[in-house]
KOLLO-556756 format. One record per residue (C-alpha): residue in three letters; chain; x, y, z. Coordinates in steps of 0.001 Angstrom, whole numbers, plus 524288, in hexadecimal, padded with zeros to 5 digits. Layout:
// residues N
  residu  chaine     c1     c2     c3
     ALA       A      X      Y      Z
...
This chain:
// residues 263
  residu  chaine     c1     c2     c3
     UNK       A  3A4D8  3A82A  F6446
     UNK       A  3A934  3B2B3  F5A48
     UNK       A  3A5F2  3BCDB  F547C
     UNK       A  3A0AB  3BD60  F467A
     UNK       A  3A7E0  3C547  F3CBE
     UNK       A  3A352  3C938  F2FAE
     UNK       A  3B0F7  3C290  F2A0A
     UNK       A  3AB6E  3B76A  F2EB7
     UNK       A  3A595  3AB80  F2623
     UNK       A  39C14  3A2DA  F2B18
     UNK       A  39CC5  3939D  F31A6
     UNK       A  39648  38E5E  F2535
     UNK       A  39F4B  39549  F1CB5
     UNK       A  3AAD5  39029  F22A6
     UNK       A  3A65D  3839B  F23DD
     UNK       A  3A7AB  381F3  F167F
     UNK       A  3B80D  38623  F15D1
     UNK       A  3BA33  37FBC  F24E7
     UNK       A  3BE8B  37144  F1F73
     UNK       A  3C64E  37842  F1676
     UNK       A  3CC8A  37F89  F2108
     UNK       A  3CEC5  3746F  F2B32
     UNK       A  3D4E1  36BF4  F219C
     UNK       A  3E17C  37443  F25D3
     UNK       A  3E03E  36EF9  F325A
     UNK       A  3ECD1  36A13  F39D3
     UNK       A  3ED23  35F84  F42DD
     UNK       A  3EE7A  36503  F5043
     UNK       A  3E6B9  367A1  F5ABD
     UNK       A  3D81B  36B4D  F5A68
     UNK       A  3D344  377EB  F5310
     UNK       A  3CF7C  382F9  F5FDB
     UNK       A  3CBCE  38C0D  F55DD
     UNK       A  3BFD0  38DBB  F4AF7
     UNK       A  3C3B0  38D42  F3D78
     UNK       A  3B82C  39584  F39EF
     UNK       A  3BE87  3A15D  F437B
     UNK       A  3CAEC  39F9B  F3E6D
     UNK       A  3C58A  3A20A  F3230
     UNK       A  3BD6E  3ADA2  F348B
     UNK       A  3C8B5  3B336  F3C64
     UNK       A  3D038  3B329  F30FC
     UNK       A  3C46D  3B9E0  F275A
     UNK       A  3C404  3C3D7  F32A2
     UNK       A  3D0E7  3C72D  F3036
     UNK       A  3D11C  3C629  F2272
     UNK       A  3C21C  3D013  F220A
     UNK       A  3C5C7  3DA8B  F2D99
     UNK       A  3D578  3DAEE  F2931
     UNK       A  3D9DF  3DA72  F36BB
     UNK       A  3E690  3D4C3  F3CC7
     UNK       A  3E657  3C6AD  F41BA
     UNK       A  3E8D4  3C972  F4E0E
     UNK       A  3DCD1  3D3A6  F4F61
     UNK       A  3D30B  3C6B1  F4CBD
     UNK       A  3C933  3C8ED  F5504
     UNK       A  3CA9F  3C214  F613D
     UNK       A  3BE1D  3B8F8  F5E90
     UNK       A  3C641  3B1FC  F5395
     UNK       A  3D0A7  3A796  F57C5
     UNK       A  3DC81  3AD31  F5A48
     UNK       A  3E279  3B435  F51CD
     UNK       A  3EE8F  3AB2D  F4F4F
     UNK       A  3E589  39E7D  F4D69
     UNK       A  3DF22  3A5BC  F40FE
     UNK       A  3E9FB  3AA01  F3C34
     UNK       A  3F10F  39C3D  F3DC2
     UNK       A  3E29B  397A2  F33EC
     UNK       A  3E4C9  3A05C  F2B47
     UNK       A  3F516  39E2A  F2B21
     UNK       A  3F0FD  38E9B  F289D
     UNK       A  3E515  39187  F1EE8
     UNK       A  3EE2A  39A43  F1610
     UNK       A  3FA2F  3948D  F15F7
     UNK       A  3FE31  38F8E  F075B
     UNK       A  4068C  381E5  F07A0
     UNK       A  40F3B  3862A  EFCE1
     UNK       A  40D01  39184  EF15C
     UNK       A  4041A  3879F  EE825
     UNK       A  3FA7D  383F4  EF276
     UNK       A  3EFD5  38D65  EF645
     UNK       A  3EE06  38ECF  F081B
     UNK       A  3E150  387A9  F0BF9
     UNK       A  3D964  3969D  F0A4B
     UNK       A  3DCEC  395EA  EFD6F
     UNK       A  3D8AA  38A8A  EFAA8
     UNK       A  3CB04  38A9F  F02F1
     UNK       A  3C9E9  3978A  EF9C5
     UNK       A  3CAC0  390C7  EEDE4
     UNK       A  3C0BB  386EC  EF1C4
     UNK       A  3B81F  39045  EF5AF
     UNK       A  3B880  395A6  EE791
     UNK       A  3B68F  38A38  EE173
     UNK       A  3AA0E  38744  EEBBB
     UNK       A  3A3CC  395C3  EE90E
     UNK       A  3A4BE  39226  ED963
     UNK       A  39F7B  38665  ED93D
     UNK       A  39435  38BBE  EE0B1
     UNK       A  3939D  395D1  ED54C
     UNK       A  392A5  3892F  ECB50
     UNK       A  3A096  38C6D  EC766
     UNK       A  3ABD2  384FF  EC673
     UNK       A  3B540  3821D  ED04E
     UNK       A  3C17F  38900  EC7A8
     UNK       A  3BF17  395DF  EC0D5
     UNK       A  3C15F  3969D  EB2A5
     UNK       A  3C22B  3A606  EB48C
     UNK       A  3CB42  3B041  EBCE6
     UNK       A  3CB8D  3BDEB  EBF4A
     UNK       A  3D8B6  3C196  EC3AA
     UNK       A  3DD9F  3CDB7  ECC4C
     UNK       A  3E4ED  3D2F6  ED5BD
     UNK       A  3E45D  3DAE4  EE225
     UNK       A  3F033  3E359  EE85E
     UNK       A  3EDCD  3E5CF  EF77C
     UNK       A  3F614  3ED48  EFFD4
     UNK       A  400B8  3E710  F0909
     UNK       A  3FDEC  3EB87  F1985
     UNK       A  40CBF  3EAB4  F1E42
     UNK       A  40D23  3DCA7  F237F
     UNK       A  40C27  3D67E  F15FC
     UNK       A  41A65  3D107  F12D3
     UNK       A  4189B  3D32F  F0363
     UNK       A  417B2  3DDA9  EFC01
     UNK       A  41712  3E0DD  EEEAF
     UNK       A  413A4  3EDD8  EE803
     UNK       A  408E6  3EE66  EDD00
     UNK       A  40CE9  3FAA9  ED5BF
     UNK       A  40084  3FB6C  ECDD5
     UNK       A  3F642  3FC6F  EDA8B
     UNK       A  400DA  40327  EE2B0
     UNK       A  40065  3F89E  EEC37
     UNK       A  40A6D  3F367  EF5FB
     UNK       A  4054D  3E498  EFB6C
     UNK       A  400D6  3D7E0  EF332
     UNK       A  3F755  3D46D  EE816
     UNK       A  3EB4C  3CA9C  EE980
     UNK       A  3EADC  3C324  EDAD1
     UNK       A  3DC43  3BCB2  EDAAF
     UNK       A  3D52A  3B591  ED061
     UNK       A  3C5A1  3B3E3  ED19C
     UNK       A  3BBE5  3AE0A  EC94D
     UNK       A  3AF08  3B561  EC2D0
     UNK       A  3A9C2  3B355  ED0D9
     UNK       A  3B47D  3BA66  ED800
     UNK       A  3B92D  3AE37  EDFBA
     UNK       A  3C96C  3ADAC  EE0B7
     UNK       A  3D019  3A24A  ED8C6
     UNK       A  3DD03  3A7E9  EDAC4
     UNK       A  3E2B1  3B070  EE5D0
     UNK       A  3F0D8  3B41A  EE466
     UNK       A  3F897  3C097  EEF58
     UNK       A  406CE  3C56D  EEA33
     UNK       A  40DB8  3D223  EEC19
     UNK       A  4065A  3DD5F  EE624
     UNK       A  412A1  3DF7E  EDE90
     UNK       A  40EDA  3D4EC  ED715
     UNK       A  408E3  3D637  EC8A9
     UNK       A  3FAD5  3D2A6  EC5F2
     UNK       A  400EE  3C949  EBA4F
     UNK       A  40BA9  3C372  EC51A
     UNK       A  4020B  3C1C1  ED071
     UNK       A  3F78E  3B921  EC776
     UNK       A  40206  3B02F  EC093
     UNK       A  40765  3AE7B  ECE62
     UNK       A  3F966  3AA26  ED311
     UNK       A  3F6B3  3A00A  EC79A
     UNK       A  4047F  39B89  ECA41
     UNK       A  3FED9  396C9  ED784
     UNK       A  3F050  39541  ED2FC
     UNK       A  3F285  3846E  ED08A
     UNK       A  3E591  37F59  EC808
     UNK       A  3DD94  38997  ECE3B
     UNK       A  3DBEE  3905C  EC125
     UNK       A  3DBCC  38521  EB80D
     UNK       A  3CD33  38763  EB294
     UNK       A  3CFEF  396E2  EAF63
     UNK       A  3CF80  39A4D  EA460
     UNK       A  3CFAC  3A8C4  EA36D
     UNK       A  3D59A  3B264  EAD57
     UNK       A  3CEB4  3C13A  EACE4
     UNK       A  3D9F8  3CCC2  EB1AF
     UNK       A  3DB61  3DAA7  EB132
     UNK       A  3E50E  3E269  EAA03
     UNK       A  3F009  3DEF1  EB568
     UNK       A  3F1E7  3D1B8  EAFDD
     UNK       A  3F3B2  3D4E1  EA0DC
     UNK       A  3FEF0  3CE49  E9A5F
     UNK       A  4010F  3C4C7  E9098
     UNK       A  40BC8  3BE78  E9B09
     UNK       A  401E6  3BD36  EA566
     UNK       A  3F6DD  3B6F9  E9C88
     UNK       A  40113  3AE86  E9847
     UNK       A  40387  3AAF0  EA67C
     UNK       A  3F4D3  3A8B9  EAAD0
     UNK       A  3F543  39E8F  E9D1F
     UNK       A  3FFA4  3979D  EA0C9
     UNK       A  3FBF1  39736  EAFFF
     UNK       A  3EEA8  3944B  EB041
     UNK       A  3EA33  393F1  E9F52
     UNK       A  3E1AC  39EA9  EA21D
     UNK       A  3DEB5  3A9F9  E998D
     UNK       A  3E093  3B7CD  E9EF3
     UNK       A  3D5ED  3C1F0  E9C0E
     UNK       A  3D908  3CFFD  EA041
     UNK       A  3CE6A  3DA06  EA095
     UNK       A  3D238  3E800  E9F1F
     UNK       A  3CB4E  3F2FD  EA269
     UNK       A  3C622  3FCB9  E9729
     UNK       A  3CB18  408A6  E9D23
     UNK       A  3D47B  40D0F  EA88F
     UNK       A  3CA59  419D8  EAB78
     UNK       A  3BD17  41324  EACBA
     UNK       A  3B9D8  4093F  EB6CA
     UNK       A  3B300  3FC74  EB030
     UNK       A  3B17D  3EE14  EB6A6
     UNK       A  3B8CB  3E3C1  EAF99
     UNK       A  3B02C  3D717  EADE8
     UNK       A  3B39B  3CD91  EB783
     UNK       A  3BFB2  3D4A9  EBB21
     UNK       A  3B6F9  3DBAC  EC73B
     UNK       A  3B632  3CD02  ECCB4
     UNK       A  3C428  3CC31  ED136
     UNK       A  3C235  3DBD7  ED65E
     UNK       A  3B646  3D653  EDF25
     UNK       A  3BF35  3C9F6  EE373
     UNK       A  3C7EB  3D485  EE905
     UNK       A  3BD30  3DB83  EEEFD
     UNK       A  3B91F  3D09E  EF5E3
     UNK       A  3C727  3D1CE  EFBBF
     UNK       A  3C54B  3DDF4  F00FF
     UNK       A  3BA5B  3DA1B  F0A10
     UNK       A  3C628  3D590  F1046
     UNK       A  3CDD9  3DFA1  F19DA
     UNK       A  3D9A1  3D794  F1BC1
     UNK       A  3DB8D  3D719  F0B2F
     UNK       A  3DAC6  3E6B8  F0B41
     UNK       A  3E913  3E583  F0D16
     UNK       A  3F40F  3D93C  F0C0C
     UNK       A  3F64C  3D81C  F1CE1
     UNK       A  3FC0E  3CB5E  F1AA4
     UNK       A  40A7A  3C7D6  F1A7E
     UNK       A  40BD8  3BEDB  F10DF
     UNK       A  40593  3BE49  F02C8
     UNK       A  3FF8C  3B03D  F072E
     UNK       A  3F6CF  3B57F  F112D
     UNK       A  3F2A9  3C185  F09D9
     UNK       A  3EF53  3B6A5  EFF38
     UNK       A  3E769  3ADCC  F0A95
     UNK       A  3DFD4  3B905  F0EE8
     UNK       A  3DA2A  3BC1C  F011A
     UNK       A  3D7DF  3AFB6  F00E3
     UNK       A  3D03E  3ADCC  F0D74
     UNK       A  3C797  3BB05  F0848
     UNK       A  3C323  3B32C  EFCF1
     UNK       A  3C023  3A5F2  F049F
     UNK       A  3B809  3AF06  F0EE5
     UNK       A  3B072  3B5F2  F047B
     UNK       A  3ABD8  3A94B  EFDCE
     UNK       A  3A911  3A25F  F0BE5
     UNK       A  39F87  3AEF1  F0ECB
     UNK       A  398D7  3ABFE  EFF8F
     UNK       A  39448  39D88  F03A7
């Protein structure tokens, strides 16, 4: 027996994403281990920032998480999305039709986030604007804040660059938008052009009035809180991860633990 951990989400909440999760199951010998520690281990990790090996020693061992989470975020080829990603997206789609709302969003708020590189990350990129040397989270949410689109490059990489990238990858996910709300990063006739022609959606860009007087930009203070939820998260205060994959997984696995802890 265990301890608890506030990381931790309840039996009845993972009940509902365990099918999901054994589906990945190989055909070997008999499972020794809990899928619902595994899990947990992994949101320990992910909420206290610490290394895998420093689990504490209640969890599995170390090595059998991180084996999970190797399998659960692995991505068969650069147009499919890793089982987390795609347990995320049904999650959305669950949480809005329990708000009455359609499955697909017909409306995106579009940002980005540059975070510091520790120095095991592998790439690096250098946004000149924030003064920041490590990689830059691209997320899309809808008017309730939930992510339809989660996209990690270099920080080097343009706001503009990063989100054409992203829809480049995003399949039908976006086929119902109609209207994409950004901030004066993403102005450009050539980038509108782009969002058209990639998704035939319109790009709206709201400015602020003045550069010496804080005001909050309708609906633009949605995406802020998306990446405020983030920060809840120690392991996200900085990019610890080797590759730009698992930096993307672990955003990923924030979202799908803060809408398990809403039902």
């Amino acid at each position: 027996m265990r301890s608890k951990y506030p990381s931790d989400i309840s039996r009845e909440q993972f009940e509902k994403i365990l099918p999901f999760l054994e589906n990945l199951r190989q055909k070997t010998k008999p499972r020794q281990v809990d899928l619902y520690d595994i899990f947990c281990a992994i949101l320990y990790l992910l909420k206290s920032g610490c290394q895998w090996r420093m689990l504490p020693k209640d969890f599995p061992h170390w090595r059998t998480v991180y084996e999970y989470f190797r399998l659960w975020k692995k991505q068969p080829d650069a147009e499919q999305p890793s089982l987390l990603e795609t347990l995320l997206s049904q999650l959305v789609e669950e949480h809005r039709l329990a708000d009455e709302r359609l499955e697909q969003t017909s409306f995106i708020i579009l940002d980005s986030q540059s975070v510091p590189n520790a120095d095991t990350a592998e790439k690096k990129g250098y946004d000149a604007g924030k003064k920041i040397s490590g990689i830059k989270r691209h997320i899309a949410v809808d008017t309730q804040g939930l992510p339809h689109l989660i996209h990690v490059t270099t920080a080097n990489v343009t706001d503009r660059e990063g989100a054409i990238e992203a829809f480049q990858h995003s399949g039908n996910r976006f086929e119902r938008v109609f209207n994409v709300l950004v901030d004066g990063g993403y102005t450009g006739e050539e980038f509108a052009n782009s969002v058209k022609k990639l998704i035939n959606a319109s790009v709206e860009v709201a400015l602020r009035t003045s550069l010496h007087t804080f005001k909050v930009i309708p609906q633009r203070w949605i995406v802020e809180r998306s990446f405020g939820w983030l920060e809840k998260f120690r392991r996200l205060w900085k990019n610890c991860e080797r590759q730009i994959n698992t930096s993307l997984q672990m955003v990923v696995l924030a979202f799908i633990s803060i809408l398990l802890k809403r039902t």
